[in-house]
C-alpha positions as CSV (number, residue, x, y, z in Angstrom):
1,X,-20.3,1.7,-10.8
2,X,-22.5,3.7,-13.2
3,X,-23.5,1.6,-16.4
4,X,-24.2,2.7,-20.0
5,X,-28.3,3.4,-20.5
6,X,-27.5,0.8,-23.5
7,X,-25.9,-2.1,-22.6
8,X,-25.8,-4.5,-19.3
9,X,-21.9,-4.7,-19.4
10,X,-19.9,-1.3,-18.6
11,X,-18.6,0.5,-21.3
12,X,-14.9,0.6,-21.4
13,X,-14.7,4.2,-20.4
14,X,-16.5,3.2,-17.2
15,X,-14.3,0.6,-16.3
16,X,-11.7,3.2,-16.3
17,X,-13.2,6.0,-14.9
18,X,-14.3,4.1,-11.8
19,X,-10.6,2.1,-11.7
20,X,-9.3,5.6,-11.4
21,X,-11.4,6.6,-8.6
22,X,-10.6,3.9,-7.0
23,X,-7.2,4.5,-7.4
24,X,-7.4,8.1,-6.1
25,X,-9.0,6.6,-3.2
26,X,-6.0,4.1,-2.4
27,X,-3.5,6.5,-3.0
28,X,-5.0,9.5,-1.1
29,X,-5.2,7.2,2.2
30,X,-2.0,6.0,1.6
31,X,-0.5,9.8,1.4
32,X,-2.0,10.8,4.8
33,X,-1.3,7.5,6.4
34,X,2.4,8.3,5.0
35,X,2.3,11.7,6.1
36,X,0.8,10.2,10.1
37,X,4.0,7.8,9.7
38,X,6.5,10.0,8.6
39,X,5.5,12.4,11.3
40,X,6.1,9.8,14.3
41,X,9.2,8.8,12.8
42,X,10.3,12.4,12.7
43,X,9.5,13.1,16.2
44,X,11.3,9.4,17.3
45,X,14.2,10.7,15.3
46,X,14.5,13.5,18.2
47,X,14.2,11.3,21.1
48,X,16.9,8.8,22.1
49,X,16.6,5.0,20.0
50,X,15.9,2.3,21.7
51,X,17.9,-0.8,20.3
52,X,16.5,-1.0,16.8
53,X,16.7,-4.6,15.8
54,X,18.3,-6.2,12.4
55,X,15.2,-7.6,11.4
56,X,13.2,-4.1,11.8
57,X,16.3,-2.7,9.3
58,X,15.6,-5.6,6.8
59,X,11.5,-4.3,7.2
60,X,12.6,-0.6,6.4
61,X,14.9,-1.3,3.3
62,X,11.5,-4.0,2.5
63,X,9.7,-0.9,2.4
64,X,11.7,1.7,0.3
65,X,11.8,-1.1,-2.5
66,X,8.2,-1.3,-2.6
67,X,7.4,2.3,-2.5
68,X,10.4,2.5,-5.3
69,X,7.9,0.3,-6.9
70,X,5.0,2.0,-6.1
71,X,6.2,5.1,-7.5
72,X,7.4,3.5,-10.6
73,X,4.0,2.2,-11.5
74,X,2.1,5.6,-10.2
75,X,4.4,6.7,-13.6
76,X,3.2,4.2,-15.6
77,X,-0.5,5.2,-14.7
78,X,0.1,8.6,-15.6
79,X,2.1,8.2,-18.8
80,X,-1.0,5.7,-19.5
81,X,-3.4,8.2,-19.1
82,X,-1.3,11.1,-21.3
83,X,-0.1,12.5,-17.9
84,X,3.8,12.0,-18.6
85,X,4.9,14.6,-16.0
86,X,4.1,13.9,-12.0
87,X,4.1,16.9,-10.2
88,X,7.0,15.6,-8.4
89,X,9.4,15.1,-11.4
């Protein structure tokens, strides 16, 4: 973190500035460790299923409500930050 030539404390901008790289970080290893998963799961989709228990169907529908979530607040970053369209929308 980079601070102001004036002042011991980061200056507001800062703070965001580096929580937004940070951010950009997260969220571009997440998109190619979702893009890795998404690509095994595509090629297991092909190939005959072992038994796939109950609890690993409770895991999956765990994990659409959290990315539901995750996208919701990627939203709220962007509307934050005057951004109101993703370029998914």
């Amino acid at each position: 973190m980079q601070y102001s030539i004036w002042m011991d404390e980061p200056t507001p901008a800062e703070i965001v500035r580096v929580a937004i790289d940070d951010l950009l970080l997260v969220v571009a290893k997440a998109a190619d460790d979702l893009r890795t998963f998404h690509a095994a799961v595509s090629r297991a989709r092909i190939a005959p299923l072992p038994p796939f228990p109950r609890a690993t169907v409770a895991v999956t529908s765990s994990i659409i409500k959290k990315l539901q979530q995750v996208d919701e607040e990627l939203r709220e970053v962007l509307i934050a930050l005057g951004l109101s369209q993703s370029p998914g929308a």
